[in-house]
py3Dmol code that shows the C-alpha trace and the ligand (Angstrom):
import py3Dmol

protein = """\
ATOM      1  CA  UNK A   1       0.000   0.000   0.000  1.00  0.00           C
ATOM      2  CA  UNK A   2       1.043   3.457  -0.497  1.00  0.00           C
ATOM      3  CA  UNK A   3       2.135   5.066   3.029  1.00  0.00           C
ATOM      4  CA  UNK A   4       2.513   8.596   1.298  1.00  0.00           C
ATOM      5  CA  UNK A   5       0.600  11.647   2.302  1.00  0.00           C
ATOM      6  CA  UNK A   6      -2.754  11.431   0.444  1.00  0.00           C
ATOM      7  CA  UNK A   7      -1.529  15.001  -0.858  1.00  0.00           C
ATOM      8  CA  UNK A   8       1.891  13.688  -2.502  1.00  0.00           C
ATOM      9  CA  UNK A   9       0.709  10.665  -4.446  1.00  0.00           C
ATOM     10  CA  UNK A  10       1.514  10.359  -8.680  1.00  0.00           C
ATOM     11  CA  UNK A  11      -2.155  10.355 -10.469  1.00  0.00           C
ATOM     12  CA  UNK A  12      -4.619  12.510 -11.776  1.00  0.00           C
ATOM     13  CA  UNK A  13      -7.260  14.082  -9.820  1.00  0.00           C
ATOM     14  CA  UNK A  14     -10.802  15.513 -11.691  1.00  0.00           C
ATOM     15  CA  UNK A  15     -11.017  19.276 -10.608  1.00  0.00           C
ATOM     16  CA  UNK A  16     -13.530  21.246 -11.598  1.00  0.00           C
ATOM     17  CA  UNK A  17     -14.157  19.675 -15.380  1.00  0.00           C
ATOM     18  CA  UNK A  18     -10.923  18.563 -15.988  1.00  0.00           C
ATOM     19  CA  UNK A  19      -8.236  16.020 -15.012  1.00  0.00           C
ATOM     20  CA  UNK A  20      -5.255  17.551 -13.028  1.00  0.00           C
ATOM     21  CA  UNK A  21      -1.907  15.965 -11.408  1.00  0.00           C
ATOM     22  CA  UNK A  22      -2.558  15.033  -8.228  1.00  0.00           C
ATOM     23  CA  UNK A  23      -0.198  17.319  -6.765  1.00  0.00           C
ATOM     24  CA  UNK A  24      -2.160  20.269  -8.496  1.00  0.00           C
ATOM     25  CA  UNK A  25      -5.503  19.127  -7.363  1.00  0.00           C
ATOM     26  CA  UNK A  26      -5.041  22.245  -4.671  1.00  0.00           C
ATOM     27  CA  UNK A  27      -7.373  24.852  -2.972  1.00  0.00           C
ATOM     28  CA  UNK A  28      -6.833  28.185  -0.749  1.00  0.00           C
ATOM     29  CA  UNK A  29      -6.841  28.453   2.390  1.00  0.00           C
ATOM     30  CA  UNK A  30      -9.885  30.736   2.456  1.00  0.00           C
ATOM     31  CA  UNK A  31     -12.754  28.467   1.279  1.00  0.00           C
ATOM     32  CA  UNK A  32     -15.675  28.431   2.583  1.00  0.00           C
ATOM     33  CA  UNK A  33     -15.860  24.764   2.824  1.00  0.00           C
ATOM     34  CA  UNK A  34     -12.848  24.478   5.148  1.00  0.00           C
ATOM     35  CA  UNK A  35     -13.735  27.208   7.469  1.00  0.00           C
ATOM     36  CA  UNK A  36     -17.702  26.445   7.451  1.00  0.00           C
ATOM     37  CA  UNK A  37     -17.942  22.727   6.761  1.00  0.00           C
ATOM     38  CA  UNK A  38     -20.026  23.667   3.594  1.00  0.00           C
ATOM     39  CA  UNK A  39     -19.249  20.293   1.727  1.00  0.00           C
ATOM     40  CA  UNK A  40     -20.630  16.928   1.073  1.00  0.00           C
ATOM     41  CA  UNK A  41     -18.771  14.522   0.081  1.00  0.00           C
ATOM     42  CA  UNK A  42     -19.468  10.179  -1.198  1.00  0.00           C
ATOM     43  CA  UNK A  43     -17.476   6.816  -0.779  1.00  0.00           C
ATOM     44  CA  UNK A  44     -17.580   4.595  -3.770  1.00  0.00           C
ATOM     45  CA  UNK A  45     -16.137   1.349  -4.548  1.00  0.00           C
ATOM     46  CA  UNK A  46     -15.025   0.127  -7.765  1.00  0.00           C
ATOM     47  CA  UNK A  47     -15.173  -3.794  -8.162  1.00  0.00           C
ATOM     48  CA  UNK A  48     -13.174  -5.280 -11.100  1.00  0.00           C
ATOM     49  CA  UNK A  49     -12.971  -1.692 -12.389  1.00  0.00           C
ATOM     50  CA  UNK A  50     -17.179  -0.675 -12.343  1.00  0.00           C
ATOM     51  CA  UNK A  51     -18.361   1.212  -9.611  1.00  0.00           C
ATOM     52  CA  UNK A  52     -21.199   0.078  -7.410  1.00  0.00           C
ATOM     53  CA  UNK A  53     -24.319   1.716  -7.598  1.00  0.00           C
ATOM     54  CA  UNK A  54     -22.833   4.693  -9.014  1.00  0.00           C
ATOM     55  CA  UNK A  55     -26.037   5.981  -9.980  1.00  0.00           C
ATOM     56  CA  UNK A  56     -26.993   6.127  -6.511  1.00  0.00           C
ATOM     57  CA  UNK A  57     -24.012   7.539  -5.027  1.00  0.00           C
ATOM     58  CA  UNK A  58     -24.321  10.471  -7.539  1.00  0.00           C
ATOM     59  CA  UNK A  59     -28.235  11.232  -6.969  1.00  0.00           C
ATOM     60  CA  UNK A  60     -27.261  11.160  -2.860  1.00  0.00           C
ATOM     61  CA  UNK A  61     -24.409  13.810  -4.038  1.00  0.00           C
ATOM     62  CA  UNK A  62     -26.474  15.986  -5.489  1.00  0.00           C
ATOM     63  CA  UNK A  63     -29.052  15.902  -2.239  1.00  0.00           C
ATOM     64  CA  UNK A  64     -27.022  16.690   0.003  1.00  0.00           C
ATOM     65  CA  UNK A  65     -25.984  19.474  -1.146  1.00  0.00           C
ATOM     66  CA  UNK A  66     -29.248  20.770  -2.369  1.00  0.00           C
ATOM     67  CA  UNK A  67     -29.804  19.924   1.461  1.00  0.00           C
ATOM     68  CA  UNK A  68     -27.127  22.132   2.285  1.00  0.00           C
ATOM     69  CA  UNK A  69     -28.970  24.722  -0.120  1.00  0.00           C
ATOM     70  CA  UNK A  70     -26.114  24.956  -2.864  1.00  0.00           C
ATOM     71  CA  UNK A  71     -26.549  23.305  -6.691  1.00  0.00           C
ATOM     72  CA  UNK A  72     -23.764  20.895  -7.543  1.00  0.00           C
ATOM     73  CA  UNK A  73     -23.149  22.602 -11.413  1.00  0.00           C
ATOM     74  CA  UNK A  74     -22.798  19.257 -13.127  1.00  0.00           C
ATOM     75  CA  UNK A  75     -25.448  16.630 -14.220  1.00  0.00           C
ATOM     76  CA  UNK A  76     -25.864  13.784 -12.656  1.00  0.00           C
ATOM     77  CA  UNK A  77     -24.396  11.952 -16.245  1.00  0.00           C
ATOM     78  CA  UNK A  78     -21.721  14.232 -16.126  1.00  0.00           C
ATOM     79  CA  UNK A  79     -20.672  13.244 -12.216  1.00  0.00           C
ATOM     80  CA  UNK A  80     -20.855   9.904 -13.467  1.00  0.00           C
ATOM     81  CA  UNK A  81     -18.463  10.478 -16.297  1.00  0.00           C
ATOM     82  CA  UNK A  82     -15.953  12.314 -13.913  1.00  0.00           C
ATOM     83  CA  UNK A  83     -16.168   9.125 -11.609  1.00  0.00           C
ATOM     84  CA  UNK A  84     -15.183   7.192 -14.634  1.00  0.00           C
ATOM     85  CA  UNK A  85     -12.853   8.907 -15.870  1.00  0.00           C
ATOM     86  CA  UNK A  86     -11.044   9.342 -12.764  1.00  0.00           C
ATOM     87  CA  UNK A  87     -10.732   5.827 -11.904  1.00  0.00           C
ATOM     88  CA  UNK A  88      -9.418   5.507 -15.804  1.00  0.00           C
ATOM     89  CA  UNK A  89      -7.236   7.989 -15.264  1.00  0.00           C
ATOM     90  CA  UNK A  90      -5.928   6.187 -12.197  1.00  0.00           C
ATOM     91  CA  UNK A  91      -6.054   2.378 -13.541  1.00  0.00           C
ATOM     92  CA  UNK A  92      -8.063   1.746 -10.702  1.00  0.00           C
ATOM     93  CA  UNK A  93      -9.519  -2.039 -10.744  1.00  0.00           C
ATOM     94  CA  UNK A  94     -10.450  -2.445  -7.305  1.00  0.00           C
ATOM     95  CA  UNK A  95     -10.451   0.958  -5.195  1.00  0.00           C
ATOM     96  CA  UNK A  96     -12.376   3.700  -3.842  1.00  0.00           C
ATOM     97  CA  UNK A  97     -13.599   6.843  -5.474  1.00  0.00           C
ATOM     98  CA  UNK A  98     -14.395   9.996  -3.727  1.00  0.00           C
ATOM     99  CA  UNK A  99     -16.488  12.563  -5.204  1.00  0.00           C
ATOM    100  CA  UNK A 100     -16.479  15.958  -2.860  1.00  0.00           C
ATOM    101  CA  UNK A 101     -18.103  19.826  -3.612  1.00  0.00           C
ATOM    102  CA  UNK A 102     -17.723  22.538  -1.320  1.00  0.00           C
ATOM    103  CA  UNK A 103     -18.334  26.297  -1.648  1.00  0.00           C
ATOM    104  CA  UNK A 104     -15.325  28.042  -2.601  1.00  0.00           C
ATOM    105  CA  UNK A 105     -13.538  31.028  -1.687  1.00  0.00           C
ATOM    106  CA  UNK A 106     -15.435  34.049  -3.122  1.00  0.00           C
ATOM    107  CA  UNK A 107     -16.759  35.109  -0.001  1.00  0.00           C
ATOM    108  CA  UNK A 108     -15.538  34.538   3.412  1.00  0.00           C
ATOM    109  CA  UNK A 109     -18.104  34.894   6.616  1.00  0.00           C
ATOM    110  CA  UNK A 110     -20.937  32.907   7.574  1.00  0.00           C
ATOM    111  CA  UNK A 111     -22.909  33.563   4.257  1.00  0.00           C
ATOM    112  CA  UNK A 112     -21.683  32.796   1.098  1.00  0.00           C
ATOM    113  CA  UNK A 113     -24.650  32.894  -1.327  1.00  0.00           C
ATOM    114  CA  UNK A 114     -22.392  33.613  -4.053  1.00  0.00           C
ATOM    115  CA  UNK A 115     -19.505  31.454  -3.722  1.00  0.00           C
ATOM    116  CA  UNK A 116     -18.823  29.038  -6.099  1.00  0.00           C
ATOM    117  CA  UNK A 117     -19.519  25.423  -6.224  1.00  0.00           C
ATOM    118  CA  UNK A 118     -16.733  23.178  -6.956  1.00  0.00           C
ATOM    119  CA  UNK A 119     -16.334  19.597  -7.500  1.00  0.00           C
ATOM    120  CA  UNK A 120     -13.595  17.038  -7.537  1.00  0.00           C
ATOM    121  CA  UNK A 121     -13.507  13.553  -7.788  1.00  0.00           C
ATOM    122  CA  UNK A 122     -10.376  11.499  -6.622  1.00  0.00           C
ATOM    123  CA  UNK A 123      -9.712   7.912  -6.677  1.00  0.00           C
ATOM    124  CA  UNK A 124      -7.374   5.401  -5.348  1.00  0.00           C
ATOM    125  CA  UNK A 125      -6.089   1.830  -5.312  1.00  0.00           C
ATOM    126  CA  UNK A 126      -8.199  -0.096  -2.365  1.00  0.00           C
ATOM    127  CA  UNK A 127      -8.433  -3.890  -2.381  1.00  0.00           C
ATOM    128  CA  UNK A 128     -10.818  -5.511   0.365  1.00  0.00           C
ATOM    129  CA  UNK A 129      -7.895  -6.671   2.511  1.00  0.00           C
ATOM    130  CA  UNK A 130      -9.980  -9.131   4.543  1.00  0.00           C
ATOM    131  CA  UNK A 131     -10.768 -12.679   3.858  1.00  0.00           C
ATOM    132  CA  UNK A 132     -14.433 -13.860   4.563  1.00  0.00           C
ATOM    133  CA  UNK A 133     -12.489 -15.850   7.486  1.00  0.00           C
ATOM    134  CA  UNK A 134     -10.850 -13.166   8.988  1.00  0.00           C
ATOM    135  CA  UNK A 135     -13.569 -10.797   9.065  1.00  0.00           C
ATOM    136  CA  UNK A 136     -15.740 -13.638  11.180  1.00  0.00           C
ATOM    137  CA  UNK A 137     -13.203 -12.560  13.622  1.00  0.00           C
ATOM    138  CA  UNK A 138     -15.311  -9.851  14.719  1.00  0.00           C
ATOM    139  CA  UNK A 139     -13.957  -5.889  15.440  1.00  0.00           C
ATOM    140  CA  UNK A 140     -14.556  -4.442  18.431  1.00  0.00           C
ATOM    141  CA  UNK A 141     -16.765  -1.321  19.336  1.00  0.00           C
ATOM    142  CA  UNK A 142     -16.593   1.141  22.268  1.00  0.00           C
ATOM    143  CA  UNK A 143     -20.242   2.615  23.000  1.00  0.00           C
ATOM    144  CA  UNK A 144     -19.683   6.768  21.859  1.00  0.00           C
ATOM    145  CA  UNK A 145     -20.326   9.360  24.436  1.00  0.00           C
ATOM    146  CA  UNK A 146     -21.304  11.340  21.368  1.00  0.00           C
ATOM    147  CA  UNK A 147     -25.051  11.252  20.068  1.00  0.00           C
ATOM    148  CA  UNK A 148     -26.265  11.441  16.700  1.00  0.00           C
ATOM    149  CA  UNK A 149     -28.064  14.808  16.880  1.00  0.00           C
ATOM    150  CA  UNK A 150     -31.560  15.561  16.081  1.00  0.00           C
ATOM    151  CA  UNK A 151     -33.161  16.285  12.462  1.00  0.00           C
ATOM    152  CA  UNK A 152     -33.780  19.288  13.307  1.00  0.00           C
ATOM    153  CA  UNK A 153     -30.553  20.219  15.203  1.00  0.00           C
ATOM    154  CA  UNK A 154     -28.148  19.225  11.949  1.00  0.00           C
ATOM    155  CA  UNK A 155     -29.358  17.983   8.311  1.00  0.00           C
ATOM    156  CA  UNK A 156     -28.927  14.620   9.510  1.00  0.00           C
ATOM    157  CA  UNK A 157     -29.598  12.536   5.838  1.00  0.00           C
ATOM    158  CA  UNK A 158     -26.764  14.809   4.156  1.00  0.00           C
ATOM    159  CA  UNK A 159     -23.743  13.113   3.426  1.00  0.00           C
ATOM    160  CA  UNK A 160     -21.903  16.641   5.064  1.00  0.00           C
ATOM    161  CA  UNK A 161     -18.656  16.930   6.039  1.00  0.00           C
ATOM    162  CA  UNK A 162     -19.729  18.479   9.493  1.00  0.00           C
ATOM    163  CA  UNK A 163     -21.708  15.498  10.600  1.00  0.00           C
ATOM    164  CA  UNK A 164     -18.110  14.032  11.106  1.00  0.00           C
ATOM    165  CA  UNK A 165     -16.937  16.132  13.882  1.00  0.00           C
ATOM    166  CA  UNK A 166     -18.587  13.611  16.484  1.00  0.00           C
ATOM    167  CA  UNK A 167     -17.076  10.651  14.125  1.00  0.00           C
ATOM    168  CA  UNK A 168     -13.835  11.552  14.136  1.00  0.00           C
ATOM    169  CA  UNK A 169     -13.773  12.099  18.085  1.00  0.00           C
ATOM    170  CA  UNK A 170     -15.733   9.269  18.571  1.00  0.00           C
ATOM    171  CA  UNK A 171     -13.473   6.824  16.563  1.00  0.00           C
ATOM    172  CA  UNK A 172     -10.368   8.569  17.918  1.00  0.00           C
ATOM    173  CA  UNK A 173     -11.224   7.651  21.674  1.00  0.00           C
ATOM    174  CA  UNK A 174     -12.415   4.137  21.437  1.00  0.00           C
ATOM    175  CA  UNK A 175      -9.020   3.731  19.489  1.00  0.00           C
ATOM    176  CA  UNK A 176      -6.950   5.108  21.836  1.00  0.00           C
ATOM    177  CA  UNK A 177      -8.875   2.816  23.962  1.00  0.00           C
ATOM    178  CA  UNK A 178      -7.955  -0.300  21.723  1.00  0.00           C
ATOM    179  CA  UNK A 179     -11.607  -0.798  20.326  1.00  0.00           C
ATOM    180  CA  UNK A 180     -11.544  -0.515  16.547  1.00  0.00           C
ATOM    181  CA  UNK A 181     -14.512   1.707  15.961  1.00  0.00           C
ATOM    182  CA  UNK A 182     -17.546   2.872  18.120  1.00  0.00           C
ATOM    183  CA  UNK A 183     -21.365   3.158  17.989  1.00  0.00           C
ATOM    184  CA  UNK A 184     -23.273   5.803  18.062  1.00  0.00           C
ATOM    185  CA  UNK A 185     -26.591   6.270  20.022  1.00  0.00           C
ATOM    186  CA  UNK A 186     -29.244   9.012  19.059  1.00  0.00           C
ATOM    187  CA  UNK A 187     -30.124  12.101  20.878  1.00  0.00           C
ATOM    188  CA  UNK A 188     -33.311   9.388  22.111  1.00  0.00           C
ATOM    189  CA  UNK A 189     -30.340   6.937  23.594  1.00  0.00           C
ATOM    190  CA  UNK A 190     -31.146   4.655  20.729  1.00  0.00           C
ATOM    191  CA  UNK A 191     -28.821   2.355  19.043  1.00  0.00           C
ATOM    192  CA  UNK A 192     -27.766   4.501  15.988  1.00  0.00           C
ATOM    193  CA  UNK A 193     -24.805   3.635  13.895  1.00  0.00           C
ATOM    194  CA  UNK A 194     -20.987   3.773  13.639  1.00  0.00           C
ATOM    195  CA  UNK A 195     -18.697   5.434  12.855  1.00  0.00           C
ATOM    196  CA  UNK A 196     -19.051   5.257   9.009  1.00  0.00           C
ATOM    197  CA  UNK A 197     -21.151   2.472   8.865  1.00  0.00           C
ATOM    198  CA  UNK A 198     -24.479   1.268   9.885  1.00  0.00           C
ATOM    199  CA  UNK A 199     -25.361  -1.268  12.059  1.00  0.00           C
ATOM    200  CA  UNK A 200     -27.513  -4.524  11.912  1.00  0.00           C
ATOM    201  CA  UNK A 201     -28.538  -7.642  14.930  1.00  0.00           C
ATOM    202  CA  UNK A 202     -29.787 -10.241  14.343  1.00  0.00           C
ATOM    203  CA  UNK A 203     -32.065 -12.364  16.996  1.00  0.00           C
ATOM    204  CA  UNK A 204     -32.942 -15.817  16.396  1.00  0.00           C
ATOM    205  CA  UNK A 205     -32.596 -15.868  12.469  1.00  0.00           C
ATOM    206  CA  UNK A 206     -34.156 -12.140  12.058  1.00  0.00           C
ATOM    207  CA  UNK A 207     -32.586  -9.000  11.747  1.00  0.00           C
ATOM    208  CA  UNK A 208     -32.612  -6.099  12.765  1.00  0.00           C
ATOM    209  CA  UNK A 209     -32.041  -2.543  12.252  1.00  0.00           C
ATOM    210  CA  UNK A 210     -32.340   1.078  13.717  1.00  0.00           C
ATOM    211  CA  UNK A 211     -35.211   3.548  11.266  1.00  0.00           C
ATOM    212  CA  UNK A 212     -32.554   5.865   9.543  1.00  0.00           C
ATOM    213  CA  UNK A 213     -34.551   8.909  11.081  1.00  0.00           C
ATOM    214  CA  UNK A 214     -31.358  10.859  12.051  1.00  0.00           C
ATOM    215  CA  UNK A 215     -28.658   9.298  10.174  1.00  0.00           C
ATOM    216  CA  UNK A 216     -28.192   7.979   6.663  1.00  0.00           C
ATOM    217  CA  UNK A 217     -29.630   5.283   5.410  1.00  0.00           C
ATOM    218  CA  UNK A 218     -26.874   3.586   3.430  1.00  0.00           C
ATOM    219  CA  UNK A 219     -26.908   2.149   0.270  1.00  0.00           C
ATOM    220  CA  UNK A 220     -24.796  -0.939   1.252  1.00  0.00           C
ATOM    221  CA  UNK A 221     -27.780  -1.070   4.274  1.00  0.00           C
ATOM    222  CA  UNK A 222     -30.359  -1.237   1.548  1.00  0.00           C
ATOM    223  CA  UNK A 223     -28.422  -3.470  -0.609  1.00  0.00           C
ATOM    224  CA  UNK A 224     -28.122  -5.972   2.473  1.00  0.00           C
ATOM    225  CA  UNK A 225     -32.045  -5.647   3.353  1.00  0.00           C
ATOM    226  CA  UNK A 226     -33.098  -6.760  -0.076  1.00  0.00           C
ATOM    227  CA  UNK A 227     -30.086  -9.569  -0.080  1.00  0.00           C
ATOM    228  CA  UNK A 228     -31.451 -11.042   3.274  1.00  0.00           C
ATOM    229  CA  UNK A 229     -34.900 -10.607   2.093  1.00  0.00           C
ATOM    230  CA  UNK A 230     -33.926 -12.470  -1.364  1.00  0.00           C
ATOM    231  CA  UNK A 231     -32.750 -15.517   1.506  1.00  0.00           C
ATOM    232  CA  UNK A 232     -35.965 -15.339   2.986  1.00  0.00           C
ATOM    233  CA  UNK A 233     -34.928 -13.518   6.117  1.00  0.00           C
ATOM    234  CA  UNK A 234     -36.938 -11.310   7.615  1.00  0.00           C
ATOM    235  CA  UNK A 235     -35.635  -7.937   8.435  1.00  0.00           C
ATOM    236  CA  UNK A 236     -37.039  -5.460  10.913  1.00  0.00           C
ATOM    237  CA  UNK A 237     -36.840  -1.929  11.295  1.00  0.00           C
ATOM    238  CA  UNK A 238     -37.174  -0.327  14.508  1.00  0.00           C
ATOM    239  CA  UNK A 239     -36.091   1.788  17.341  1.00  0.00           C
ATOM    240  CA  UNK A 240     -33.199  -0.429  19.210  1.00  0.00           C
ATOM    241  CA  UNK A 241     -32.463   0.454  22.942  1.00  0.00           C
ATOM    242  CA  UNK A 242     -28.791  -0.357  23.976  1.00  0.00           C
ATOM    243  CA  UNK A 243     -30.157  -2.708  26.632  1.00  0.00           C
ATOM    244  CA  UNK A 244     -31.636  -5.255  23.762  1.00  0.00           C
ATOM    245  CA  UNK A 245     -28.033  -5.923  22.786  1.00  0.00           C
ATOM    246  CA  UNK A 246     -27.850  -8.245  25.618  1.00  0.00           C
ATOM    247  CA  UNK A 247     -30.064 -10.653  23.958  1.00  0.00           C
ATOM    248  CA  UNK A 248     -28.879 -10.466  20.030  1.00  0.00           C
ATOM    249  CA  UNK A 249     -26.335 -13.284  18.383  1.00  0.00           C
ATOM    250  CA  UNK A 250     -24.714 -11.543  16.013  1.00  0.00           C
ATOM    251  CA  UNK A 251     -24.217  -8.328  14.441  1.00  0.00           C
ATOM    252  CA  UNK A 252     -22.781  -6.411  11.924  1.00  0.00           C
ATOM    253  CA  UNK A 253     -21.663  -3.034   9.957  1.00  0.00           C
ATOM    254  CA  UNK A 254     -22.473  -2.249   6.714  1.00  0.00           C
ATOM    255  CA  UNK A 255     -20.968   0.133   4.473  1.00  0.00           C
ATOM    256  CA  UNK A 256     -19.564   1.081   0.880  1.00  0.00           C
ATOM    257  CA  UNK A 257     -15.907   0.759   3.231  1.00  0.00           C
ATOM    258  CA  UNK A 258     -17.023  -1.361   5.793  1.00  0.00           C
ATOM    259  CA  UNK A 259     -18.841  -3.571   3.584  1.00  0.00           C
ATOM    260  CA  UNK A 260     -20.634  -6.613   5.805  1.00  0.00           C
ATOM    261  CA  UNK A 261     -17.976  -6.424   8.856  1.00  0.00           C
ATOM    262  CA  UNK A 262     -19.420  -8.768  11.675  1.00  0.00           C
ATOM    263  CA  UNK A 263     -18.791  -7.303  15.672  1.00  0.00           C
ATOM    264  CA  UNK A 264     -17.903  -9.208  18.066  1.00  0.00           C
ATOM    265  CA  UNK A 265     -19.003  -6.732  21.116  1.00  0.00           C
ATOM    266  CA  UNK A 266     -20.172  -3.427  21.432  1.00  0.00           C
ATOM    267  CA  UNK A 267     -18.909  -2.579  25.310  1.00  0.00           C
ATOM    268  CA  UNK A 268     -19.716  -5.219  27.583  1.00  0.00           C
ATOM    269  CA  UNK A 269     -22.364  -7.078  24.877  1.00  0.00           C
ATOM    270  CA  UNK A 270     -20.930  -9.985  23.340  1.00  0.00           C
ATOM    271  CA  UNK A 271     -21.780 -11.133  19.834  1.00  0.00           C
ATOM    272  CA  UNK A 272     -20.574 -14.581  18.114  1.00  0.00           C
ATOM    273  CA  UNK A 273     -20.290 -13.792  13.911  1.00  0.00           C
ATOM    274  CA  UNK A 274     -22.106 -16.423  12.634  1.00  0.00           C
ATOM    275  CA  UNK A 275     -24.785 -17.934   9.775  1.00  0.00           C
ATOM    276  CA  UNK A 276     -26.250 -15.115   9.440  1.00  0.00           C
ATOM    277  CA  UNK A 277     -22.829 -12.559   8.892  1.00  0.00           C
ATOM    278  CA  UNK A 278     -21.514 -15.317   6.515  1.00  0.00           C
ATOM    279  CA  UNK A 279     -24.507 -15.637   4.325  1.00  0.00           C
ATOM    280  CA  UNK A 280     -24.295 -11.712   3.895  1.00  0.00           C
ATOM    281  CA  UNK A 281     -21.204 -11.128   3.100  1.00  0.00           C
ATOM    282  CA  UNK A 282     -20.721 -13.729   1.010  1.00  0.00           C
ATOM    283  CA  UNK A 283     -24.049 -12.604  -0.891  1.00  0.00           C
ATOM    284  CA  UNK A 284     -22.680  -9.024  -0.854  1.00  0.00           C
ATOM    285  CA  UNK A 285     -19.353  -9.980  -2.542  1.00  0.00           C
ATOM    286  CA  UNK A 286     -21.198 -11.340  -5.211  1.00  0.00           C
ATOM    287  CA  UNK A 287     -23.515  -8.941  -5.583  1.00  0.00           C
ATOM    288  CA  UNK A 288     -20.633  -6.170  -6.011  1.00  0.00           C
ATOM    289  CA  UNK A 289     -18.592  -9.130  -8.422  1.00  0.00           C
ATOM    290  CA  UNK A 290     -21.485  -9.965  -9.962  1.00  0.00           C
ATOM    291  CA  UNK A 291     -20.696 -11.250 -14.131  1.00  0.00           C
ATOM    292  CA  UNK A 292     -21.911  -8.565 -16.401  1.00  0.00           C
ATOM    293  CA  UNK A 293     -24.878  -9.765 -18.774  1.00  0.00           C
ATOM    294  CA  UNK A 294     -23.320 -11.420 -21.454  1.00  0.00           C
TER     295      UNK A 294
END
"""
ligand_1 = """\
16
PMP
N -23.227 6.102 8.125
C -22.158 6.904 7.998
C -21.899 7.939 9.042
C -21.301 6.761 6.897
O -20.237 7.562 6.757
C -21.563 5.755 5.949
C -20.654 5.591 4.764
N -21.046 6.442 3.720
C -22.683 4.929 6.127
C -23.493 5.129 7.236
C -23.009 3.839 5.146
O -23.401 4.391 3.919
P -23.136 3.636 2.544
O -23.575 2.235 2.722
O -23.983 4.384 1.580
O -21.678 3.730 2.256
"""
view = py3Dmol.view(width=600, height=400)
view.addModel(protein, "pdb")
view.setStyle({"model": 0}, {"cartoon": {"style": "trace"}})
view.addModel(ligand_1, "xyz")
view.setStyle({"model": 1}, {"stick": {}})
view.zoomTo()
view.show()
């Protein structure tokens, strides 16, 4: 893997309707997006060199920052192209592409009405490093003593940079702590999410989920409802207090990154990765592989 700074890498970087070097792919200092978290930003993950769900990656893109009340200036078809052409560019076959606007520099306070939008889509080199048998292993989470906040406290089903603040502290202390990630409860005290995934249980051969009411509801989470659904398990959506872990088997994150990553405990709750985590992620790797129509 390449250990170099993420800003001194050989490449090409899309900026703005064009490809750039890497190295050029630069900004100010005075952006509005740096100073006032006015960006939104995807994950994507190309599989044998197509990206997953593009299309819905690009239409969640474009929401949140209509969310954020500023107009992304490409198409949707034209996003998609830049995606492309960046992991081309790149000769990407298995990796991660991120697509990221922000307002730009033209005006620097609080408002920025007429700032421009910009847009740049990077890509990398990012195998899954973990065998199905490894990941049954399980990672461990630390219980956050940060909440996901309120719908109306933060637009909480943008894909904004600022909902990361509480991520990034949250992930930082359960690793300093040795856990590898954390979960999130919700300004109720429910069972929220991760980090940067979401979460799943799953009590005697059904699952279960938190609603997505004040976080995002993730396309890999949708892709795994309708791939447990397709295997005749039934999945439930519902508030989920922290006290019910006690009586789950397993559970899991899912994520573009994460992909289907069983847990095996969440504080003192212990899960055991079993049927149910193998089935998915085995159906999720082939349902990100899967053989082009002939
Ligand atoms: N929640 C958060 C906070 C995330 O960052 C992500 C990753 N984008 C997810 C959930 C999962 O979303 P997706 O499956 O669309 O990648």
């Amino acid at each position: 893997m390449d250990t170099s700074s993420f800003a001194d890498r050989d490449g090409f970087i899309w900026l703005n309707g064009k490809l750039v070097p890497w190295r050029d792919a630069n900004i100010h200092v005075l952006t509005h997006g740096l100073h006032y978290a006015s960006s939104v930003f995807e994950g994507e993950r190309v599989y044998d060199g197509e990206i997953f769900k593009l299309q819905e990656h690009t239409d969640r893109l474009i929401e949140s920052a209509r969310i954020l009340g500023f107009k992304i200036e490409q198409s949707a078809d034209e996003i998609n192209e830049a995606c492309y052409q960046t992991v081309r560019a790149n000769n990407i076959v298995d990796g991660y592409v991120r697509p990221i606007a922000w307002r730009g520099s033209e005006m620097m306070g609080v408002s920025a009405q007429s700032s421009r939008i910009n847009l740049a889509v990077a890509a990398w080199v990012w195998p899954s490093y973990f065998s199905p048998e490894a990941r049954m292993k399980g990672i461990r989470l630390k219980i956050s003593p940060w909440r996901r906040p309120a719908p109306d406290t933060i637009p909480t089903q943008s894909k904004a940079a600022g909902l990361y603040m509480i991520c990034t502290l949250s992930k930082h202390q359960a690793e300093s702590e040795g856990y590898d990630d954390a979960l999130m409860l919700d300004y109720r005290g429910q069972v929220a999410e991760a980090t940067g995934a979401n979460i799943f249980f799953v009590s005697n051969g059904v699952l279960h989920t938190p609603t997505p009411d004040c976080f995002l509801d993730g396309i890999t989470r949708r892709t795994v409802i309708d791939l447990a659904k397709a295997r005749g398990i039934e999945v439930v959506q519902r508030a989920i207090m922290p006290e019910e872990m006690a009586g789950f088997q397993e559970c899991f994150l899912t994520g573009t990154a994460a992909e289907v990553t069983p847990v095996s405990s969440i504080g003192d709750y212990k899960f055991t990765p079993g049927e149910v985590c193998a089935a998915l992620i085995k159906d999720y790797e082939n349902c990100v592989r899967r053989k082009k129509a002939a």
